[in-house]
C-alpha positions as CSV (number, residue, x, y, z in Angstrom):
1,X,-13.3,-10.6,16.8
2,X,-15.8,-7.9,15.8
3,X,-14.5,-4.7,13.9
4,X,-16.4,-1.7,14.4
5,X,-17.8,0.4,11.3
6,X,-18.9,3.8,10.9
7,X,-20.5,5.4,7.7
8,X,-19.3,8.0,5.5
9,X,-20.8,11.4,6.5
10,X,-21.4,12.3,2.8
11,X,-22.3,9.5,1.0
12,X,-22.9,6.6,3.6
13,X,-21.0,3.7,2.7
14,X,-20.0,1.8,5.4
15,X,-16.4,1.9,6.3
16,X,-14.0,0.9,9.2
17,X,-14.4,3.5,12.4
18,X,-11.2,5.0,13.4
19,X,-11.2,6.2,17.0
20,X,-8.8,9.4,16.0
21,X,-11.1,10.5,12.7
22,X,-14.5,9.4,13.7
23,X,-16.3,11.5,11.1
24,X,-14.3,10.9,8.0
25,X,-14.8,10.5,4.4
26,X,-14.7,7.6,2.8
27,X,-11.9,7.8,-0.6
28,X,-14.4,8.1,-2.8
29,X,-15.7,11.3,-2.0
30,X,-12.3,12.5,-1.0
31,X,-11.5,11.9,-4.9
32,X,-14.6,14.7,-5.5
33,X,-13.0,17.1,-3.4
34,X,-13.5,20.7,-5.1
35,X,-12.8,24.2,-4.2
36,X,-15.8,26.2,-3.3
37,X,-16.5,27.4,-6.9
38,X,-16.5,23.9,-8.1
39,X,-13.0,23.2,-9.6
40,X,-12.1,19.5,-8.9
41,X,-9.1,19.2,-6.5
42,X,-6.3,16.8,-5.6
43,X,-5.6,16.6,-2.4
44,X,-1.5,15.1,-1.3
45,X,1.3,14.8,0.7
46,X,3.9,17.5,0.3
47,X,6.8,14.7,1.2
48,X,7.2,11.1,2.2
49,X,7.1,12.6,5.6
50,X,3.5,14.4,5.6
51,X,2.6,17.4,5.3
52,X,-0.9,18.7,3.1
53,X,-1.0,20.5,-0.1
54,X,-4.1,20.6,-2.3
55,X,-4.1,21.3,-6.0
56,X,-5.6,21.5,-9.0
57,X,-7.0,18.3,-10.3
58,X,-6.9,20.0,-14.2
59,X,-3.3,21.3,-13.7
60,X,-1.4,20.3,-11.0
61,X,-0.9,23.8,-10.1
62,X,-1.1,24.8,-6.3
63,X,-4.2,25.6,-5.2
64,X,-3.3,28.1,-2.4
65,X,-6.3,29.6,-0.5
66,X,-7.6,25.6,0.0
67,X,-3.6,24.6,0.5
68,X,-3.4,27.3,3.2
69,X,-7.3,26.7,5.1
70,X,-7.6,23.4,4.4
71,X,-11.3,24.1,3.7
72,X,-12.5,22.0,0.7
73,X,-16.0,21.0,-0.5
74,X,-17.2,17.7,-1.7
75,X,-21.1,17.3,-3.0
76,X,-21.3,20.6,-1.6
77,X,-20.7,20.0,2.2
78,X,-17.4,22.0,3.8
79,X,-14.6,19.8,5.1
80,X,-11.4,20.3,6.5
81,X,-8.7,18.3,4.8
82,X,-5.5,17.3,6.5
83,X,-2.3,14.9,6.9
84,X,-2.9,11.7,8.3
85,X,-1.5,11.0,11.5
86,X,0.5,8.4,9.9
87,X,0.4,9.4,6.5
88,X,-2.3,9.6,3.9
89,X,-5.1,12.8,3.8
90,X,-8.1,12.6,6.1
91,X,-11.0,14.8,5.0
92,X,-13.9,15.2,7.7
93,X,-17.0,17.4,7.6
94,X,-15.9,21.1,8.8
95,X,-16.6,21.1,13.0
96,X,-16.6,24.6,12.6
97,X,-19.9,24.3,10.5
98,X,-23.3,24.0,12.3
């Protein structure tokens, strides 16, 4: 049985390819998402049942604008960061980027 890999668009560690995110980032690059000035975030579930907030790595506090666009940055490249489709975030490069 062969399993199919794809690499990290930011940092290009190989990783397994999933056919519904096929551009996504591997976890340790998620854990440098930041907001576009540079302030570290952390990126959850709002409940056990999904849902995407992202928020302030330093305070916990809600960070709205990124909560709201889902537009974060990591090493400087805009992503879009999201609920899992069965749980879990899922950051991929921004499509709407060219």
């Amino acid at each position: 049985m062969s399993s199919a890999t794809v690499t990290c668009p930011v940092c290009g560690r190989e990783q397994p390819a999933l056919a519904r995110y096929p551009d996504y980032l591997c976890r340790d690059c998620v854990g440098r998402a930041a907001t576009a000035d540079g302030r570290s975030l952390t990126l959850v579930n709002t409940s056990l049942s999904g849902g995407f907030a992202a928020r302030y790595a330093d305070s916990g506090e809600l960070a709205e604008e990124e909560t709201v666009t889902h537009i974060v940055y990591v090493d400087g490249i805009r992503c879009h960061a999201d609920e899992g489709h069965i749980g879990g975030i899922v950051v991929q490069p921004d499509p709407t980027v060219t």
